[in-house]
C-alpha positions as CSV (number, residue, x, y, z in Angstrom):
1,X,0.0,0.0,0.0
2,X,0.7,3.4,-0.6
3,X,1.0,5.8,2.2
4,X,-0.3,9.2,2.2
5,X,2.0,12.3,1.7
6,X,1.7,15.0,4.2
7,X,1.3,18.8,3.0
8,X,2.2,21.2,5.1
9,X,-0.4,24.4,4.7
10,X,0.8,28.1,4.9
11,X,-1.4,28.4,8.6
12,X,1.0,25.6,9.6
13,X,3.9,26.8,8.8
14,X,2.4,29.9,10.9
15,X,1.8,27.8,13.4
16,X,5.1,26.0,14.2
17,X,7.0,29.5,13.5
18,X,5.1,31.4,16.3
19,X,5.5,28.2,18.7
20,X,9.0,28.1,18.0
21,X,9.7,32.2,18.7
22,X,7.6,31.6,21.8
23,X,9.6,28.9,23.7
24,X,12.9,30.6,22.5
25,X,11.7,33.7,24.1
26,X,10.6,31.5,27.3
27,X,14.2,30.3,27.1
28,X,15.7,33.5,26.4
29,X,13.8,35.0,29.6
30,X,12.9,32.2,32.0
31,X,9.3,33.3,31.3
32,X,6.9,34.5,29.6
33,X,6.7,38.3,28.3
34,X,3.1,39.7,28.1
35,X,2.3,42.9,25.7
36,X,0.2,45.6,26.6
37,X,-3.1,44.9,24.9
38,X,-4.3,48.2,25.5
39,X,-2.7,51.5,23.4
40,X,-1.6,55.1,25.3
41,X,-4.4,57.1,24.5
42,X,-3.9,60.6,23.8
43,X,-5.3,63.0,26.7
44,X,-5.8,65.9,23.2
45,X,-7.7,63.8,21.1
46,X,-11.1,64.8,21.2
47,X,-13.2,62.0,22.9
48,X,-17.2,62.8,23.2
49,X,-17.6,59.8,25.6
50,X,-14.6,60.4,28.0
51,X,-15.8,63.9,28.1
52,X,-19.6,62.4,29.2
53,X,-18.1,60.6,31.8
54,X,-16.0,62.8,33.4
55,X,-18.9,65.2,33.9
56,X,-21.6,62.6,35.6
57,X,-18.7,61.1,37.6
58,X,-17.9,64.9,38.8
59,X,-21.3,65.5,38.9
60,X,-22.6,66.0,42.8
61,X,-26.7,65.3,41.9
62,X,-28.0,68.7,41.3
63,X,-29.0,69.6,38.0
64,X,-27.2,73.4,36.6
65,X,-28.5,74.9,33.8
């Protein structure tokens, strides 16, 4: 009988390449490094919610208009 060939796809050549960089990273380190997942926001950029926000937290109960 004839045995199958194996292919290997493009997602897993992805695959083995980002296991490989991660355990030589855990080796390079002795652990693992976590990213930030979350980006520096700019305190200029205009930001409609934020602004909403800061008002009702600031806001002491009475209504001024």
């Amino acid at each position: 009988m004839r045995q199958k060939k194996l292919k290997i796809t493009l997602e897993d050549f992805i695959l083995a390449n980002r296991r490989a960089a991660r355990m030589e990273e855990i080796e390079g380190h002795g652990r693992q490094i976590q990213s930030r997942r979350m980006v520096h926001k700019s305190k200029k950029t205009y930001d409609r919610n934020r602004l909403k926000r800061a008002v009702i937290k600031s806001d002491d109960g009475s209504l001024s208009l």
